[in-house]
TIKOLDREN-427703 format. One record per residue: x, y, z of N, C-alpha, C, O in turn; residue in three letters. Coordinates in steps of 0.05 Angstrom, whole numbers, plus 32768, in hexadecimal, padded with zeros to 4 digits. Atoms other than C-alpha are relative to their C-alpha. Example, Ala and Ser with C-alpha at 12.3 -4.5 7.8 and 13.67 -1.06 7.14 Angstrom:
REM TIKOLDREN-427703
80127FE8800080F67FA6809C80128018800080278018800DALA/7FF07FE87FFF81117FEB808F7FF18016800E7FFB802C8012SER/
***
This chain:
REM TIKOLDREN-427703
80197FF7800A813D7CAB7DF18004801B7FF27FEF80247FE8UNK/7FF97FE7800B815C7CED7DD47FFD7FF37FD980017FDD7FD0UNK/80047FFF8019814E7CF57D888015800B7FF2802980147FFFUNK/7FE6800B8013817B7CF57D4C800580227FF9801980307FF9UNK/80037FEC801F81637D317D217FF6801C80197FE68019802CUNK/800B7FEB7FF081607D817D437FE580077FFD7FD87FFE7FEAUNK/801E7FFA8000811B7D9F7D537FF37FE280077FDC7FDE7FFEUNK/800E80287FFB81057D4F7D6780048007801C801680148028UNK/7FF8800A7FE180F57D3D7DAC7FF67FEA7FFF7FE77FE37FEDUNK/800380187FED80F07CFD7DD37FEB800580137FF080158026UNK/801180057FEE80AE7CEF7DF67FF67FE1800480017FCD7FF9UNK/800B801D7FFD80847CB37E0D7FE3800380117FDD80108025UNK/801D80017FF1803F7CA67E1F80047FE7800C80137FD58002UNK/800C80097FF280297C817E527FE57FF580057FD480078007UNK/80257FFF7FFA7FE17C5F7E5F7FFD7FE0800A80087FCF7FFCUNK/800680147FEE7FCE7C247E8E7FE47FF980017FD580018013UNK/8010800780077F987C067E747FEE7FF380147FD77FF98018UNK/800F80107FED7F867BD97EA68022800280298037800D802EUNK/7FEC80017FE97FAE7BCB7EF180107FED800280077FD68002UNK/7FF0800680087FF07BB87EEC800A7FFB7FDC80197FEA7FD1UNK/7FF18004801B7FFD7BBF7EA47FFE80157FF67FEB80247FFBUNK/7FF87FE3800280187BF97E85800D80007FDF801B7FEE7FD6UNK/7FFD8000801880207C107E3D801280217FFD800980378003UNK/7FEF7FEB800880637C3E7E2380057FFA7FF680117FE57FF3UNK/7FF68004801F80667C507DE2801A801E7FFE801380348006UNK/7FF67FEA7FFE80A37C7F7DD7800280097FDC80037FFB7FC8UNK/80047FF2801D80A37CB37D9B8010801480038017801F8018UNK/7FF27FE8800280C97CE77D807FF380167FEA7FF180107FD2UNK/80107FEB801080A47D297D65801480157FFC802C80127FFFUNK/7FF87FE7800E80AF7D717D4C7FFB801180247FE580118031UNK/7FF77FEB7FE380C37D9F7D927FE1800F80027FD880197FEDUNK/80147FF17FF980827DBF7DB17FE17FEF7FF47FCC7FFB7FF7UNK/801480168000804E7D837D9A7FF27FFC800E7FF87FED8020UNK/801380007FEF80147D8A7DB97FF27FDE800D7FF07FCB7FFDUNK/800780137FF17FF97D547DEB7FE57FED7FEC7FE47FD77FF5UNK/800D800680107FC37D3E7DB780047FF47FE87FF67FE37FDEUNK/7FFA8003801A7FE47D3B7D7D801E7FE3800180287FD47FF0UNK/7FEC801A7FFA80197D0A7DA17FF97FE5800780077FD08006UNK/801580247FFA7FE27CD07DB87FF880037FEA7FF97FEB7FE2UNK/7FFF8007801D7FCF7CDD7D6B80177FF77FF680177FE07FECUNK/7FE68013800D800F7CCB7D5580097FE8800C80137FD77FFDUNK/7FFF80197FF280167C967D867FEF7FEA7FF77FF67FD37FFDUNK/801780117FFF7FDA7C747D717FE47FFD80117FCE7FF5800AUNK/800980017FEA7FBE7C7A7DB07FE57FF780017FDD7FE4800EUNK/801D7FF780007F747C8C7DA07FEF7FE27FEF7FD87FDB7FF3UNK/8005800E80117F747C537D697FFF7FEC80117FE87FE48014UNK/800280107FEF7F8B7C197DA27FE6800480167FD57FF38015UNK/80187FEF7FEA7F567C397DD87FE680037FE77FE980197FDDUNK/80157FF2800B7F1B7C437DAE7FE9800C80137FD9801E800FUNK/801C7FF77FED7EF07C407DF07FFE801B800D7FEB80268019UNK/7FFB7FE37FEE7F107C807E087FF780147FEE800280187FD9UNK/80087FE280137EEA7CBE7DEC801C80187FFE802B801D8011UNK/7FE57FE980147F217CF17DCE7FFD801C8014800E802A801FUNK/800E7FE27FF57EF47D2C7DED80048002802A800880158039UNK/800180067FE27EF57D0C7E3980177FF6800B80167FED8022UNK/7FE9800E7FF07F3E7CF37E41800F800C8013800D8024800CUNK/7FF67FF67FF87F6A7D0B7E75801A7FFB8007801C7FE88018UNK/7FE9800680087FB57D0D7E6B8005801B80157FF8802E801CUNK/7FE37FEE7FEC7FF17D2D7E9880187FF87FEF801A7FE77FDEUNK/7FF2800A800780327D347E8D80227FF88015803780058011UNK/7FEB80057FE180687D167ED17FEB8004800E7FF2800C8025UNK/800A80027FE6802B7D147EF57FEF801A80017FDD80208011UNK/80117FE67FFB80107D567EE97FE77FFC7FED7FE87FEE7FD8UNK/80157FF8801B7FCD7D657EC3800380117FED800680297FF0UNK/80007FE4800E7FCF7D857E8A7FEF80047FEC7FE47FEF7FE9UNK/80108005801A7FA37D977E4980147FF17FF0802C7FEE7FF3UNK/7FF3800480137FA97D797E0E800880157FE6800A800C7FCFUNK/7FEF7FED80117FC47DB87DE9801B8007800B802A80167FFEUNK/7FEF7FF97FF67FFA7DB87E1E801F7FF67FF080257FDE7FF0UNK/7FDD800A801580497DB47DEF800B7FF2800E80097FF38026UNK/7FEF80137FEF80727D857E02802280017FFA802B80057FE4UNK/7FEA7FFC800680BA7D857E0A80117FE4800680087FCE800CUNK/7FEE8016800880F67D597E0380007FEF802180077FFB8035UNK/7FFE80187FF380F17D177E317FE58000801B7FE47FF68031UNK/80207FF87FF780A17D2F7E457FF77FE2800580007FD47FF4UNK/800C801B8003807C7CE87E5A7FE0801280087FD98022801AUNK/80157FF68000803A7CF87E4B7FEA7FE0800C7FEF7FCA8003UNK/8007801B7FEE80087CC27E7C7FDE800F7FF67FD180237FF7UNK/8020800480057FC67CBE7E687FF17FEF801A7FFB7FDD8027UNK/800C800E7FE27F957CA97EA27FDE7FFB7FFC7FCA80057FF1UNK/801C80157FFF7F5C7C7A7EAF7FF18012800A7FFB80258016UNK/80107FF77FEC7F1E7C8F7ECA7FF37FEB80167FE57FD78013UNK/800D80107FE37F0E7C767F107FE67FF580017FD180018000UNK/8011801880007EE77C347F137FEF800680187FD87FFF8015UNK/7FFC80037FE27EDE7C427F5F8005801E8013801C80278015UNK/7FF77FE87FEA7EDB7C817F90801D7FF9801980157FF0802EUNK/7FE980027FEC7F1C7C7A7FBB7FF6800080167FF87FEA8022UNK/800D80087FEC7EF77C897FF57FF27FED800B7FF17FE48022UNK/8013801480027EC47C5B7FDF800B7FE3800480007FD28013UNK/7FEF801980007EF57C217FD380167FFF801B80267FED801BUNK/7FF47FFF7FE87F177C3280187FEA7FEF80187FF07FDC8026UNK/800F80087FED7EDA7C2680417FEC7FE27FF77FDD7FD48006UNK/8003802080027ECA7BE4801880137FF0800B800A7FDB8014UNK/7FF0801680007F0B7BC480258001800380207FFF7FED802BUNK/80097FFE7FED7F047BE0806B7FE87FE980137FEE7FDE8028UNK/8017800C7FFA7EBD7BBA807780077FE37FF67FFB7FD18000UNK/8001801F80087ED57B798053801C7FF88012801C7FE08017UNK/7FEB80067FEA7F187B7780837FF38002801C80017FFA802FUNK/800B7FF47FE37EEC7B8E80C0801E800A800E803080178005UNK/7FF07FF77FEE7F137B91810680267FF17FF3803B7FFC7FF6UNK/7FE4800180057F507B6780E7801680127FF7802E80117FF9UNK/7FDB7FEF80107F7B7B9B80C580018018801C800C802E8019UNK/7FFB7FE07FF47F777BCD80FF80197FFC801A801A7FE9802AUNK/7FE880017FEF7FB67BDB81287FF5800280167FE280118016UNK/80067FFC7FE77FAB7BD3817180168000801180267FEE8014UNK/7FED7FF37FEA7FD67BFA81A580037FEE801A7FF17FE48028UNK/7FFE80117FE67FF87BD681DC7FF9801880107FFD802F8007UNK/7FF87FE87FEE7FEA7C00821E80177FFA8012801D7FE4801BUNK/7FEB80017FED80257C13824880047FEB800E7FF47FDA8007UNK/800080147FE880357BE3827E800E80118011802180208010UNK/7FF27FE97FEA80387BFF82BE801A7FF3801180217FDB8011UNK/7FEA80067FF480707BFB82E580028001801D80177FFC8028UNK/
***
């Protein structure tokens, strides 16, 4: 993934449209390329139209970051869904629709 030409880096977006499927486009820009200007060159915004430009939220390994944040050589920049579902919320459904089956139950000692 290293690039040909100096001042070039190697990045790649990331974006998971839906669960289990996963979209990496890799690109090579001009060194310090802002997080914005690299899902524009990707296309990104053009495939997505449903995603507002103003409301997206992109990291880069996992971290958050803006999109004015530069990017450097072998950066994967992950763009992220917004949550369908409260985690909590979707804990204590799957909870209530498994009831008592999923719950571990402790042997007690046996006495001796």
């Amino acid at each position: 993934m290293a690039p040909a030409e100096p001042g070039l880096i190697a990045v790649e977006v990331a974006y998971s449209p839906a669960a289990r499927e996963v979209e990496l486009l890799p690109l090579t820009l001009a060194a310090g390329t802002p997080v914005l200007q690299a899902l524009r060159a990707a296309g990104w915004f053009a495939r997505h139209p449903e995603v507002d430009p103003a409301q997206v939220s992109v990291g880069v390994w996992g971290r958050r970051v803006s999109l004015s944040h530069p990017l450097r050589e072998g950066d994967r920049v992950e763009v992220y869904r917004a949550l369908q579902v409260d985690p909590k919320e979707a804990r204590r459904l799957r909870y209530r629709k498994q009831g008592d089956r999923g719950r571990v139950r402790r042997k007690k000692p046996e006495a001796v």
